[in-house]
VEXDREN-2710 file (C-alpha; in Angstrom, 1 decimal):
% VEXDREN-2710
k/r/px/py/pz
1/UNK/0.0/0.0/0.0
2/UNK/1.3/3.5/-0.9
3/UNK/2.3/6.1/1.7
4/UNK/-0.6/8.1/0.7
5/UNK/-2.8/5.4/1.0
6/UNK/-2.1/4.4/4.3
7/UNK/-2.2/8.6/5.4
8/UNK/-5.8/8.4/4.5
9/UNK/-7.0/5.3/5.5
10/UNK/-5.3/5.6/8.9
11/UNK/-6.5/9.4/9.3
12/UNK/-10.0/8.5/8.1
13/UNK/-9.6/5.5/11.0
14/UNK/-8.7/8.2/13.6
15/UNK/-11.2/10.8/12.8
16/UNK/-14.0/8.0/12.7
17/UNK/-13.6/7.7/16.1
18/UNK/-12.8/11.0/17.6
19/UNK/-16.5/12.2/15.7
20/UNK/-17.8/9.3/17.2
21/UNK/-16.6/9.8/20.8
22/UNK/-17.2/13.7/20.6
23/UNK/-21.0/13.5/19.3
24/UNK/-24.3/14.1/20.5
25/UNK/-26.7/13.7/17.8
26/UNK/-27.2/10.2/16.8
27/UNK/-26.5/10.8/12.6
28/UNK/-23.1/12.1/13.4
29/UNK/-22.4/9.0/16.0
30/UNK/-23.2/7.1/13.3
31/UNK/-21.3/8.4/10.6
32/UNK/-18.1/8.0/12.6
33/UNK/-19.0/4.5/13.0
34/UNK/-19.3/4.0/9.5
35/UNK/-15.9/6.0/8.9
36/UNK/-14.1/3.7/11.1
37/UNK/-15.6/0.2/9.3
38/UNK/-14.9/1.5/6.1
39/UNK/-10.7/2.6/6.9
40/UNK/-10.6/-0.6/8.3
41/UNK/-11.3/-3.0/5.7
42/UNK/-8.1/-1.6/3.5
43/UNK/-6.3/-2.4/6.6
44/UNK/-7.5/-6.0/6.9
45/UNK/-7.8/-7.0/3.1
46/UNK/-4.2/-5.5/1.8
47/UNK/-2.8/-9.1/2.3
48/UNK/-3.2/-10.9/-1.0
49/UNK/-4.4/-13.9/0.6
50/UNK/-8.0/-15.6/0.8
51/UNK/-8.3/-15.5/4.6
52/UNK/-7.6/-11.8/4.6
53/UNK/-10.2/-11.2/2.2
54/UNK/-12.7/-13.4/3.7
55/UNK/-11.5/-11.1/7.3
56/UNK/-12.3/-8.4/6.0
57/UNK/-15.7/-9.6/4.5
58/UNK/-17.0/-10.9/7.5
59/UNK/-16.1/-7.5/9.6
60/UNK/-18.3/-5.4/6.9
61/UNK/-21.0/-7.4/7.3
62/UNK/-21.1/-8.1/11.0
63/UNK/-19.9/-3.9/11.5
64/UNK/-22.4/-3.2/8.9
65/UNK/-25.5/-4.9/10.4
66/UNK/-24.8/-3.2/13.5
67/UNK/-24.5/0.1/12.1
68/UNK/-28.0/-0.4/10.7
69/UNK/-29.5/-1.7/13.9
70/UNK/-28.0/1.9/15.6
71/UNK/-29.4/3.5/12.7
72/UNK/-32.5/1.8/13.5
73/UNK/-32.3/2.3/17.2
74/UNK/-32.0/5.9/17.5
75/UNK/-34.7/6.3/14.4
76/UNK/-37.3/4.2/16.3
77/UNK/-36.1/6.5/20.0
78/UNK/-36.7/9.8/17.5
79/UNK/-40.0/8.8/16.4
80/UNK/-41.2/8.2/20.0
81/UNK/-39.6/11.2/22.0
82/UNK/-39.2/13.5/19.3
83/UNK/-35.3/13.7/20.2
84/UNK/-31.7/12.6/18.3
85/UNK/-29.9/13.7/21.4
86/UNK/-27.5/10.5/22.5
87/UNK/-28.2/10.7/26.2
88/UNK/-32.3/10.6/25.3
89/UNK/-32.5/7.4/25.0
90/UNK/-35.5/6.8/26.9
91/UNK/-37.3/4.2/24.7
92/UNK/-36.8/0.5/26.2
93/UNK/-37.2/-1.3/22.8
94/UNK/-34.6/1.3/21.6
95/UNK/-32.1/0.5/24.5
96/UNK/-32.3/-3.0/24.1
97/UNK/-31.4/-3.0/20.3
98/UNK/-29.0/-0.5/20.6
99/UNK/-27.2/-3.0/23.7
100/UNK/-27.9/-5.8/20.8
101/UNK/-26.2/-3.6/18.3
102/UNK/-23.2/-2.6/20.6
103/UNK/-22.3/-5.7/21.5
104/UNK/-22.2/-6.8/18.2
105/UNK/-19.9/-4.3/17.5
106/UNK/-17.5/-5.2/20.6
107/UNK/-17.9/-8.8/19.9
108/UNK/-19.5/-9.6/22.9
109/UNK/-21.4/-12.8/23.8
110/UNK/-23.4/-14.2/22.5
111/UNK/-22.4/-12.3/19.2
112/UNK/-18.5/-12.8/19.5
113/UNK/-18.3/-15.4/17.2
114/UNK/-16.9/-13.0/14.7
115/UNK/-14.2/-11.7/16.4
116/UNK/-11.4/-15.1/16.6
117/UNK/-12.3/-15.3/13.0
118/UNK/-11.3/-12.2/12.0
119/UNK/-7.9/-11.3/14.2
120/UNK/-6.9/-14.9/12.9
121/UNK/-7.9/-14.0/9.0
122/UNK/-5.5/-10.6/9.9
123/UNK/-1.8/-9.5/10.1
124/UNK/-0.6/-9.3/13.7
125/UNK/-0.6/-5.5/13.8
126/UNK/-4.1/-4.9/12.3
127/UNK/-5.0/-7.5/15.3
128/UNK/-4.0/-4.9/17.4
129/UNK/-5.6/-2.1/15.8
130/UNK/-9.1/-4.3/16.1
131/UNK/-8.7/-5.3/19.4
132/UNK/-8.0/-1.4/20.5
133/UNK/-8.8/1.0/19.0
134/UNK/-11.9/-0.2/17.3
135/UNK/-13.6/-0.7/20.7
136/UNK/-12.9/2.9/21.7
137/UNK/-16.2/3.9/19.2
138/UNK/-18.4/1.8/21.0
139/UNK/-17.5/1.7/24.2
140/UNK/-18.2/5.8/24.2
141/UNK/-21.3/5.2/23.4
142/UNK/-22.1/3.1/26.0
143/UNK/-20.5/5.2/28.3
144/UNK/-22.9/8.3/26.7
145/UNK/-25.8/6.2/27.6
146/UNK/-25.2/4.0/30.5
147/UNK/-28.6/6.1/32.6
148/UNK/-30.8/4.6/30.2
149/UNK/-29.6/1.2/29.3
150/UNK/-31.1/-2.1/30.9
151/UNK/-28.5/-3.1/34.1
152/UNK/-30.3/-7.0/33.8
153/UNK/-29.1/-7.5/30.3
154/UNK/-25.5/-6.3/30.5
155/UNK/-24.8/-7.9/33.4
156/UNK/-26.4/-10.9/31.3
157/UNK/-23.9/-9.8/28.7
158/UNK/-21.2/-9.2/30.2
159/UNK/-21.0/-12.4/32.4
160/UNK/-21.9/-14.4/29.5
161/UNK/-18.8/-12.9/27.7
162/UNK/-16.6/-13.5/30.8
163/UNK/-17.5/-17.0/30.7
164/UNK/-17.5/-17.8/27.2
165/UNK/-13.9/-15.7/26.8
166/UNK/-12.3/-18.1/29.2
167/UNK/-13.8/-21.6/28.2
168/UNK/-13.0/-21.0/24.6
169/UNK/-9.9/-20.0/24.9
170/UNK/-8.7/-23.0/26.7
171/UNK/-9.1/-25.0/22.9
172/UNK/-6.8/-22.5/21.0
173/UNK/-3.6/-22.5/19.8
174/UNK/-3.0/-19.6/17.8
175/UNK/-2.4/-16.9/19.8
176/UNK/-4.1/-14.0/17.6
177/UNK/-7.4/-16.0/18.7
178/UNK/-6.2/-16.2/22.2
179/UNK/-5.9/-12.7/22.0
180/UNK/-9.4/-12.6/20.6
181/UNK/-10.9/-15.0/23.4
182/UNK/-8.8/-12.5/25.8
183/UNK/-10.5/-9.3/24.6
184/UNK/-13.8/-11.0/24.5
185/UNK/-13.5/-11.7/28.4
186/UNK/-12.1/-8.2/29.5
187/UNK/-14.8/-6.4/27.5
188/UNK/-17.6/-8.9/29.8
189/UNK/-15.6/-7.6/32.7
190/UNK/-16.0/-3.6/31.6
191/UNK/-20.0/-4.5/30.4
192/UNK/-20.7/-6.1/34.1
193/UNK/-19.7/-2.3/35.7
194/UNK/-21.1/0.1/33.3
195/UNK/-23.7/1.0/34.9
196/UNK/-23.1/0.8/38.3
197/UNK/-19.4/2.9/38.4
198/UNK/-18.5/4.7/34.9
199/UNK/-14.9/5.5/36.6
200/UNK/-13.8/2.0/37.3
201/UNK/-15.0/1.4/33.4
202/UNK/-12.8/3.6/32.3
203/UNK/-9.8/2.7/34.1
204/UNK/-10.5/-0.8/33.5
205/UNK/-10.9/0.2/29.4
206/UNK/-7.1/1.7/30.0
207/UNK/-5.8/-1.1/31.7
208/UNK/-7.3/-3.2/28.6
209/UNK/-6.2/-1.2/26.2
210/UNK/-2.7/-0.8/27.6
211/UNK/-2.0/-4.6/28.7
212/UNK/-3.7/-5.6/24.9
213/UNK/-0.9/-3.2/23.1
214/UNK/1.8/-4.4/24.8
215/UNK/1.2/-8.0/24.7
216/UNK/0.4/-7.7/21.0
217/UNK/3.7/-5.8/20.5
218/UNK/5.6/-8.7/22.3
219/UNK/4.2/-11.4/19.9
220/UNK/4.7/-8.9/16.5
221/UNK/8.4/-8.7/17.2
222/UNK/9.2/-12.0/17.9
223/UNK/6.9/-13.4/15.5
224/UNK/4.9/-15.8/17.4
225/UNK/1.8/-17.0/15.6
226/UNK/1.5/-20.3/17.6
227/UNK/2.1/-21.3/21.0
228/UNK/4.5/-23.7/19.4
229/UNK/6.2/-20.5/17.8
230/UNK/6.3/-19.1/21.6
231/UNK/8.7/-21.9/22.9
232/UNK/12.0/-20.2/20.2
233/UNK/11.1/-17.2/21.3
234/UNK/13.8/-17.0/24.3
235/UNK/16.6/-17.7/21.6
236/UNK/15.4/-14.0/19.8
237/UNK/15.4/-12.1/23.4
238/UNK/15.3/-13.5/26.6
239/UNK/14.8/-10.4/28.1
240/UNK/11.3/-9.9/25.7
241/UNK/10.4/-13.6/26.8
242/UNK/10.6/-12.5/30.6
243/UNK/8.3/-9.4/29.7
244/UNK/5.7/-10.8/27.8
245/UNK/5.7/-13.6/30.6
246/UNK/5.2/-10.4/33.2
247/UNK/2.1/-9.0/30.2
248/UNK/0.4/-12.6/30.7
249/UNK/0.3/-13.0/34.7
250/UNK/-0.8/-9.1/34.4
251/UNK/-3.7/-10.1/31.6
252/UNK/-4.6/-12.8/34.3
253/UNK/-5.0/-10.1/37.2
254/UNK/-2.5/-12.0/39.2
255/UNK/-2.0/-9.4/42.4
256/UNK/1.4/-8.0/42.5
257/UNK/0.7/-6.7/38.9
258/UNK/-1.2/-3.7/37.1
259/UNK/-4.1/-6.3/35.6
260/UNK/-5.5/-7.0/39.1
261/UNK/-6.0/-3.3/39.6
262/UNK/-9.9/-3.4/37.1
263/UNK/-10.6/-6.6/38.4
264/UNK/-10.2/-5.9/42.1
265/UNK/-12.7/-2.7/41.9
266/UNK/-14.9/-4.4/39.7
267/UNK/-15.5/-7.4/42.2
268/UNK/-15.5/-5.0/44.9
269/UNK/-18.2/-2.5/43.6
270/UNK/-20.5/-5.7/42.4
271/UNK/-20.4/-6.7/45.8
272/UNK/-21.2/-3.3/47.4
273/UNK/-24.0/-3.1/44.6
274/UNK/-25.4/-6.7/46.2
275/UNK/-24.7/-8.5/42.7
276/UNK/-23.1/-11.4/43.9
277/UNK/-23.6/-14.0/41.3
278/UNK/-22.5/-12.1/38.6
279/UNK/-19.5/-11.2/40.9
280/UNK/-18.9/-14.9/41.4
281/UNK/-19.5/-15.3/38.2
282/UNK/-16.7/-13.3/36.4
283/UNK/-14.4/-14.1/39.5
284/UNK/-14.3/-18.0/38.2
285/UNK/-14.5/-17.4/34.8
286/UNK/-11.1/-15.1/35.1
287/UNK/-9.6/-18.9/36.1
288/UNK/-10.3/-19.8/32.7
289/UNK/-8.7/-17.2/31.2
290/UNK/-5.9/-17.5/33.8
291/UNK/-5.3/-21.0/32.8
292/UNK/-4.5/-20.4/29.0
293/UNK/-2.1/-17.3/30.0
294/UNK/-0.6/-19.8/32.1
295/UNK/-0.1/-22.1/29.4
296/UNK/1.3/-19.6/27.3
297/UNK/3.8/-18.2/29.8
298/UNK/4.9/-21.7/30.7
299/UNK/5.6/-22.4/26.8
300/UNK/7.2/-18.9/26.0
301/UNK/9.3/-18.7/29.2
302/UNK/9.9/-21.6/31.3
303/UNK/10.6/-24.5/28.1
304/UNK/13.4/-25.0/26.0
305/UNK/12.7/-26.2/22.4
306/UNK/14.5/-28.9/20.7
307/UNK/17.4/-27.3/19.5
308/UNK/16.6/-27.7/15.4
309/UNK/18.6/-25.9/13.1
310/UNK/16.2/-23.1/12.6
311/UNK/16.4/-22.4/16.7
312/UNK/20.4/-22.7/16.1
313/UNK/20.2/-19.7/13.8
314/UNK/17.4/-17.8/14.8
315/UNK/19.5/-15.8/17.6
316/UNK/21.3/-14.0/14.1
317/UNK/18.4/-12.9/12.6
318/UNK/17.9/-9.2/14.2
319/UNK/14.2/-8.4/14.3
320/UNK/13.2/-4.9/12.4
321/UNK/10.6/-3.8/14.4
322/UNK/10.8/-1.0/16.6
323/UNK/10.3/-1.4/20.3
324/UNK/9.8/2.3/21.2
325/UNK/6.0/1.3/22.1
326/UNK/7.1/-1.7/24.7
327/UNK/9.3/0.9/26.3
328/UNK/6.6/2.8/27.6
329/UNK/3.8/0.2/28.0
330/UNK/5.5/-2.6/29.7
331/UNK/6.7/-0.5/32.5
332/UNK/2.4/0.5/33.3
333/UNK/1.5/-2.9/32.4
334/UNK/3.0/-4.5/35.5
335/UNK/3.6/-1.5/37.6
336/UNK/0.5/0.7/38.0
337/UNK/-1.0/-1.2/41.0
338/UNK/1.1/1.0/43.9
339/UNK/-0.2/4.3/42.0
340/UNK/-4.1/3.2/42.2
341/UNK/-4.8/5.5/45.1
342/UNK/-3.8/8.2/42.5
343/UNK/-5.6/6.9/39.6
344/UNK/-9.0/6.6/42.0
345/UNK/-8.5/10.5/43.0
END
């Protein structure tokens, strides 16, 4: 793809959201929707390969069909209170296919099935840029109109995707759907508190966001597209293998790290709130998830492969990618927990 190309599908993929996340009338939230779907599918598609292509189709039709039911949402919340305004949602049949239509955007449960398919149909770094920054869009909305939306079904949802994020994952072994099944389960965890404590959603959507990038980075530069691939990875950079080992115990919310930090308020606000089943709920279902980061950090750091002659040479090969990002997101990814009290204020 040429330079100029990429300037204006990335730009156009920036703008969608920031039009998105800075509107208030309904047509305008959706246009920046549509922006974002639409400087996407370049993205995913500019492998010549049929998996890419079939990616990228099944993102424009999934993104596409939620579009429409927004579209159709806000239309049918206009007709009956004679408003566009985002935070008017006052209509219940509205709400509940706008929820419908947001969660197929996020790839929640029950309509996540998407998601895997995709990430493992892309390159590593448009992965990333589906599992971050794409959610940004729709999780403002939510955030816009968390008043009005039903509590009983995102809590449904949001367990649901908790559960379903961890028990699938334990069946993969490519780790773009891992990463999938992972995203899938943290964005159950932000969907349980929505309503209840906006804040803690937020910090938890920056924790996501932050532990998601740097893990991503860690498998782009030392090219790991299997957990097989994970096991050479300590002849590239043992000092890599020892952080992305730190960026999976933090993606399980293991305590001494920055990924217990969402998980901790979360479970601590659904009890105060008196919903514990959905509390014990998500608190199981992050053992599932816990098991398959396990597996992973036990593969990546604490194996040695069969020394083959590919493993014998791979040490030479110096990777090209830049680390600048890992510099700075490794560091908040397992050291955030001690500034909490500062991040609550």
């Amino acid at each position: 793809m040429s330079p100029l190309a990429t300037t204006i599908i990335l730009s156009s993929l920036a703008t969608g959201t920031i039009i998105t996340a800075s509107s208030y009338h309904w047509v305008m939230a959706w246009i920046g929707l549509e922006m974002n779907t639409l400087a996407i599918i370049p993205i995913i598609s500019q492998e010549h390969h049929p998996r890419a292509t079939e990616a990228a189709t099944k993102y424009f039709l999934t993104q596409a069909t939620a579009s429409a039911l927004i579209l159709f949402s806000s239309s049918l919340n206009a007709w009956k209170t004679g408003t566009w305004d985002i935070t008017q949602m006052t209509n219940p049949t509205a709400n509940t296919l706008l929820i419908t239509a947001l969660a197929l955007k996020l790839g929640l449960a029950p309509m996540h099935f998407w998601l895997p398919e995709v990430l493992q149909g892309s390159t590593m770094k448009t992965a990333l840029i589906i599992s971050t920054w794409q959610k940004l869009a729709p999780m403002t909305l939510i955030f816009l109109t968390m008043n009005n939306l039903s509590t009983t079904i995102l809590l449904t949802t949001g367990a649901a995707s908790a559960l379903i994020g961890g028990w699938a994952g334990l069946n993969q072994t490519q780790t773009r759907k891992i990463m999938a099944y992972s995203s899938i389960a943290h964005l159950g965890w932000m969907v349980t508190i929505t309503t209840t404590l906006t804040n803690v959603m937020t910090v938890a959507l920056m924790m996501y966001l932050l532990m998601t990038t740097t893990m991503f980075s860690t498998l782009i530069l030392s090219k790991a597209k299997t957990i097989q691939n994970t096991a050479t990875s300590w002849t590239t950079s043992p000092t890599l293998v020892i952080m992305m080992m730190l960026t999976l115990l933090s993606l399980g919310g293991l305590p001494p790290l920055s990924g217990f930090l969402p998980k901790w308020l979360i479970l601590e606000e659904l009890i105060t709130q008196n919903f514990i089943p959905t509390a014990i709920t998500i608190a199981l279902s992050s053992l599932l998830s816990l098991f398959f980061y396990l597996r992973l950090t036990y593969t990546a750091a604490l194996t040695t492969s069969p020394n083959t002659i590919q493993t014998k040479h791979k040490w030479r090969l110096k990777p090209n990618t830049s680390n600048i990002t890992l510099s700075f997101t490794i560091p908040m990814t397992t050291m955030m927990l001690p500034l909490s009290p500062l991040i609550m204020n």
